[in-house]
C-alpha positions as CSV (number, residue, x, y, z in Angstrom):
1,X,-13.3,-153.6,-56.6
2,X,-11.0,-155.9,-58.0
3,X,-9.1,-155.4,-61.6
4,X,-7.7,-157.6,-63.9
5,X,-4.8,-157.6,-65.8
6,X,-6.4,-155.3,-68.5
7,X,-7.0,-152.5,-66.0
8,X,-5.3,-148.8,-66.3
9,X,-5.4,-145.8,-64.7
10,X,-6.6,-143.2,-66.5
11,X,-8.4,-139.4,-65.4
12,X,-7.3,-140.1,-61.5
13,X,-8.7,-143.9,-61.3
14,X,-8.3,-147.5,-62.2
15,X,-10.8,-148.8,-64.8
16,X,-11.0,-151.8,-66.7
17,X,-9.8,-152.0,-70.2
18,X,-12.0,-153.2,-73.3
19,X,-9.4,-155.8,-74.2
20,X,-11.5,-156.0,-78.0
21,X,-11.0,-152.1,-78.2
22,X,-7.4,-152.2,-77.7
23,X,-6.8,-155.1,-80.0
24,X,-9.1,-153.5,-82.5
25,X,-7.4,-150.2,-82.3
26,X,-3.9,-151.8,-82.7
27,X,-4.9,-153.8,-85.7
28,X,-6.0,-150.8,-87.6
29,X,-3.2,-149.0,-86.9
30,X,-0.7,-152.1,-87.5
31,X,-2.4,-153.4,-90.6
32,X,-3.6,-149.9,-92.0
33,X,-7.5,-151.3,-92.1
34,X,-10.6,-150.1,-91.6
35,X,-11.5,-152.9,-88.8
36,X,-14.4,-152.1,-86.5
37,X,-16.8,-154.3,-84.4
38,X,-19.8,-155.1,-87.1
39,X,-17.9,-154.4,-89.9
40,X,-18.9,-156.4,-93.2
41,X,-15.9,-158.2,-94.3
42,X,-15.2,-161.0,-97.0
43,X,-13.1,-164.0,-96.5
44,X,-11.4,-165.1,-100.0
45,X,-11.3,-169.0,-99.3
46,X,-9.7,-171.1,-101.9
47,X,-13.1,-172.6,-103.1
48,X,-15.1,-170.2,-102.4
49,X,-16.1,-166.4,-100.8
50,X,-17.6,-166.0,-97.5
51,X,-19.1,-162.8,-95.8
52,X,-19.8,-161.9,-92.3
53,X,-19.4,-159.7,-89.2
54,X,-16.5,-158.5,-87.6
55,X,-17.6,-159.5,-84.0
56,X,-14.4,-158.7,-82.2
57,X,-10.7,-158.8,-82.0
58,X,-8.7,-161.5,-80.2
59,X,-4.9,-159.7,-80.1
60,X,-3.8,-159.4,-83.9
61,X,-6.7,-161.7,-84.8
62,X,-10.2,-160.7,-86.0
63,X,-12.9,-162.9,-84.9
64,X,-15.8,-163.1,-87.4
65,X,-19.0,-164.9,-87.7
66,X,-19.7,-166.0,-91.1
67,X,-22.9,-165.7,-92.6
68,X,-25.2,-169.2,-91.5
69,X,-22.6,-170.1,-89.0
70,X,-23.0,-169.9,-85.3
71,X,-19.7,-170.3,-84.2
72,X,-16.8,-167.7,-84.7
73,X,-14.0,-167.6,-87.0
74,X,-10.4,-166.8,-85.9
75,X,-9.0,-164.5,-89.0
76,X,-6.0,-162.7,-89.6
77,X,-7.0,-159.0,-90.5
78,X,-5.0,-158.7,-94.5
79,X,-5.1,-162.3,-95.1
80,X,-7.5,-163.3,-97.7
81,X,-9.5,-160.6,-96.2
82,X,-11.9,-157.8,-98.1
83,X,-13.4,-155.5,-96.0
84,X,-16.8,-154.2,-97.7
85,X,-18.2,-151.0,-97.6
């Protein structure tokens, strides 16, 4: 089997790391948020407020589909961002 980069050993073998678990993980603990995969969230743009889906986490970047948008949004997780219950 052959591992990537994101691979660790962990209970006496190697596995592959969920790099969008990790990322997700350190952005709640970094940012203090609630960010989770499918998480409602609210972008505050300057004309206007969007909602969509957290659909997963790029680093220290969320990336989020907007409502009636197909393609995915690169946000930073406190900027201009409401997360909804």
């Amino acid at each position: 089997m052959r591992l990537g980069a994101g691979a660790e050993f962990k209970a006496g073998r190697w596995a592959e790391v969920d790099e969008g678990s990790v990322s997700m993980d350190y952005i709640r603990s970094t940012y203090g948020v609630p960010a989770k995969r499918d998480c409602r969230i609210a972008f505050l743009n300057a004309d206007k407020r969007q909602e969509g889906t957290i659909v997963w986490a790029n680093g220290a970047y969320l990336r989020v589909r907007m409502d009636g948008e197909r393609r995915l949004r690169l946000l930073h997780p406190t900027w201009r961002v409401e997360y909804l219950p």
